[in-house]
ZADO-1210 file (C-alpha; in nm, 4 decimals, padded with zeros to 6 digits):
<atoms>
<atom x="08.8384" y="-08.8159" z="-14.5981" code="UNK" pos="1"/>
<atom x="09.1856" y="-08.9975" z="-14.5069" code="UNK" pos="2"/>
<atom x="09.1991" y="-09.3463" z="-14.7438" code="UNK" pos="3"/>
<atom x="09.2632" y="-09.5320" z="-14.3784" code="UNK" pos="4"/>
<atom x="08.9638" y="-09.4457" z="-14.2565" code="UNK" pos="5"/>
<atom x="08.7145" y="-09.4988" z="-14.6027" code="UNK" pos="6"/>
<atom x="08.8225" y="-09.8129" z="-14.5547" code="UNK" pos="7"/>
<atom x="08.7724" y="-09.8632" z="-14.2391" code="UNK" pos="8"/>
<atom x="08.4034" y="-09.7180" z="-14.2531" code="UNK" pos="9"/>
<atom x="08.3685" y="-09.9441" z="-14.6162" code="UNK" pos="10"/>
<atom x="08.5205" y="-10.2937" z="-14.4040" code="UNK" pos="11"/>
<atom x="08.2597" y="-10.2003" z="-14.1322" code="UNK" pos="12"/>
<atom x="08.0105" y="-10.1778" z="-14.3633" code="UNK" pos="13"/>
<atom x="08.1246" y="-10.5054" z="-14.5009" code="UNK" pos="14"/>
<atom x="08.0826" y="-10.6880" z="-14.1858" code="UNK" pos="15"/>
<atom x="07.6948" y="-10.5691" z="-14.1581" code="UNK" pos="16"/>
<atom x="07.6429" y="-10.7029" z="-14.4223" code="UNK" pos="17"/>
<atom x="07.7587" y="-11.0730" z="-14.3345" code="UNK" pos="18"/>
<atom x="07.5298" y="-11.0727" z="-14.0566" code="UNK" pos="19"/>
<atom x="07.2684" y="-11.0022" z="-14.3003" code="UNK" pos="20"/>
<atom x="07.3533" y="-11.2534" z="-14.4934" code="UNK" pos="21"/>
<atom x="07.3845" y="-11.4450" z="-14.2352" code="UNK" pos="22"/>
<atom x="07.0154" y="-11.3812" z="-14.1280" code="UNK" pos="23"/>
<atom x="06.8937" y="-11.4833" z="-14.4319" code="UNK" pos="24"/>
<atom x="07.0754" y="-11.7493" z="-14.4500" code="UNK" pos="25"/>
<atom x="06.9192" y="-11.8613" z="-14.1326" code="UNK" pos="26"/>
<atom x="06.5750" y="-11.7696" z="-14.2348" code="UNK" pos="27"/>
<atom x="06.6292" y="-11.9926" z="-14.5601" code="UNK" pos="28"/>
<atom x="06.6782" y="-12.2991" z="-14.3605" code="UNK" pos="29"/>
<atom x="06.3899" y="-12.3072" z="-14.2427" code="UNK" pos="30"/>
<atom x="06.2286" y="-12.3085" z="-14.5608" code="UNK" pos="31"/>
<atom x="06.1058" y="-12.6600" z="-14.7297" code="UNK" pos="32"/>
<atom x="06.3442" y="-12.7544" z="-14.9940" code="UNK" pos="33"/>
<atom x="06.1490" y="-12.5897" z="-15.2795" code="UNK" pos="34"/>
<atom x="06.1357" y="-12.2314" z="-15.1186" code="UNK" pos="35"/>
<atom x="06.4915" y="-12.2727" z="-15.0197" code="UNK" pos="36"/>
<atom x="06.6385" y="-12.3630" z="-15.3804" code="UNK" pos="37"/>
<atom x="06.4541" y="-12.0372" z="-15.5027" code="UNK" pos="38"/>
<atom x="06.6635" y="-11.7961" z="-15.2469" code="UNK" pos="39"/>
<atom x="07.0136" y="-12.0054" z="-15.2438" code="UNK" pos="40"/>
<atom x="07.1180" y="-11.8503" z="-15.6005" code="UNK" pos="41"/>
<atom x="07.0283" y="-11.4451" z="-15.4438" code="UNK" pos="42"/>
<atom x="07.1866" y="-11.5935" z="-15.1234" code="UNK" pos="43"/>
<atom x="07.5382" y="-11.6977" z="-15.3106" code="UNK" pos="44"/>
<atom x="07.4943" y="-11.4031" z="-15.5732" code="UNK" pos="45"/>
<atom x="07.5440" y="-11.1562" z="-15.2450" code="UNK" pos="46"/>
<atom x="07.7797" y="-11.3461" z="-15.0800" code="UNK" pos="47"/>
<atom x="08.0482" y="-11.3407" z="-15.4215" code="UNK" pos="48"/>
<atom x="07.9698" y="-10.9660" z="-15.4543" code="UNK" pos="49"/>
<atom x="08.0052" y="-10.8707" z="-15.0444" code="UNK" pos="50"/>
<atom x="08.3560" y="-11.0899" z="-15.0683" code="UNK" pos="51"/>
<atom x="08.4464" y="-10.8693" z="-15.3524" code="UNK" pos="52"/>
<atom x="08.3612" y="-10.5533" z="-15.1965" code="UNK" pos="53"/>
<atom x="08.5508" y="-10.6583" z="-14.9145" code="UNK" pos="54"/>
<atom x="08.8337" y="-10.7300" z="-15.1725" code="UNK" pos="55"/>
<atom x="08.8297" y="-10.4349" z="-15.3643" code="UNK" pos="56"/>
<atom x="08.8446" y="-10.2453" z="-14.9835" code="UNK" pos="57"/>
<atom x="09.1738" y="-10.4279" z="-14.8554" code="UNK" pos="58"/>
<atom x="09.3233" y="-10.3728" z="-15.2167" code="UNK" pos="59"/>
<atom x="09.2835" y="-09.9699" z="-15.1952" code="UNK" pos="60"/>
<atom x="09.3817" y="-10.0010" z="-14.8287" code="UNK" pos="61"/>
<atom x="09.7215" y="-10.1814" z="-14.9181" code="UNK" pos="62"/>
<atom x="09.7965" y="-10.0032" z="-15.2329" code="UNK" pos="63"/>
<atom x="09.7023" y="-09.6438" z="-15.0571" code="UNK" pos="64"/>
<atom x="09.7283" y="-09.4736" z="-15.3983" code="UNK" pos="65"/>
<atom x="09.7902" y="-09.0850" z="-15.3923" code="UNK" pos="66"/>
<atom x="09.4649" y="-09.0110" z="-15.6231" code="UNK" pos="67"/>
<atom x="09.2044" y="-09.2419" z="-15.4594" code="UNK" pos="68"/>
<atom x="08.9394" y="-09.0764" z="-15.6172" code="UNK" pos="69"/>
<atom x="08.8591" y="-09.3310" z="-15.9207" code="UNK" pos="70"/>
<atom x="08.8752" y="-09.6118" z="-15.6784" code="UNK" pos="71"/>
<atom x="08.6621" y="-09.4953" z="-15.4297" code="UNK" pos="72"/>
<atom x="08.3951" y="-09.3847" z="-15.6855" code="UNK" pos="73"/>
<atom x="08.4148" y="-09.7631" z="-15.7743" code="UNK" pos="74"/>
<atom x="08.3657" y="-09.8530" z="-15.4494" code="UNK" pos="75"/>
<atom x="08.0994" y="-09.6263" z="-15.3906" code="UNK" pos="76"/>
<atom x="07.8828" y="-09.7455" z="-15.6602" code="UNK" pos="77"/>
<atom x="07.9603" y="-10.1027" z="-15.5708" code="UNK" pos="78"/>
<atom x="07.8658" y="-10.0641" z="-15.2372" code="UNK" pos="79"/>
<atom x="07.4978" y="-09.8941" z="-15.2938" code="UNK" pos="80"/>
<atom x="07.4330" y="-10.1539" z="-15.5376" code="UNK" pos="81"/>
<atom x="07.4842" y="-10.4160" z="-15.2884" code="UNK" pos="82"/>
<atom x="07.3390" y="-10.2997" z="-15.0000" code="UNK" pos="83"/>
<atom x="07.0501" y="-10.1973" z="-15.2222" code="UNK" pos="84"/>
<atom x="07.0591" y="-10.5923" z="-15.3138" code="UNK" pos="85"/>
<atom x="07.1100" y="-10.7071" z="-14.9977" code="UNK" pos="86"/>
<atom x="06.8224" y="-10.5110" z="-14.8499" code="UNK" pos="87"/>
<atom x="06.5784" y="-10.6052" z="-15.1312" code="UNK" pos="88"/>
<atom x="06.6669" y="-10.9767" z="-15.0939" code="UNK" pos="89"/>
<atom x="06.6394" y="-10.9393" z="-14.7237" code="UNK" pos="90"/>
<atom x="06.2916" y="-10.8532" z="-14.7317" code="UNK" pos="91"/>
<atom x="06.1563" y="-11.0741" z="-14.9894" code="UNK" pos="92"/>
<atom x="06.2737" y="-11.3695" z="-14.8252" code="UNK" pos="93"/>
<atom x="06.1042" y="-11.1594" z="-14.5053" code="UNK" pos="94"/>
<atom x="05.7549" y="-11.1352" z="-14.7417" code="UNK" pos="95"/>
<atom x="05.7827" y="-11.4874" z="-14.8164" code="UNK" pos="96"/>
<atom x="05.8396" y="-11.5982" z="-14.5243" code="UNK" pos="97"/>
<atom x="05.4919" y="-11.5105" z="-14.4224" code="UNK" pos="98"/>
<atom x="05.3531" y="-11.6142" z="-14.7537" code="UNK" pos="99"/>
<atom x="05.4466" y="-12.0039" z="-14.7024" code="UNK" pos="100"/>
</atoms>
């Protein structure tokens, strides 16, 4: 795979997951003020790792190095773990939404 279009696929990737994040953080204001100061730490913990990711994307993108490959197993990682994150958060605050 072409570095161009990793990082396009990565940056799209990127964008899903601010309109997750934007769902929750929709979901979280409807909460009462207890609830909501649970979630808001998980809420800004995603958001400074998904702006990093998106960071770490453009960088390889500008730089275009000829031997991508330690970058993009970086990436790689970084991006499971969030979307693993972002998808566990998602449906806890889903769960709990029921709950209260």
């Amino acid at each position: 795979m072409e570095v161009k279009d990793y990082c396009k696929a990565m940056l799209a990737e990127v964008t899903a997951w601010k309109t997750k994040l934007e769902a929750m953080k929709k979901t979280a204001d409807s909460y009462g003020s207890e609830q909501k100061e649970k979630v808001l730490p998980l809420i800004g913990q995603l958001e400074q790792e998904v702006a990093n990711a998106q960071m770490r994307v453009s960088q390889l993108e500008t730089e275009c190095p000829s031997d991508w490959s330690p970058m993009r197993n970086e990436l790689d990682e970084l991006f499971g773990t969030i979307g693993s994150k972002l998808d566990r958060g998602f449906q806890e605050m889903s769960s709990r939404e029921v709950l209260w």
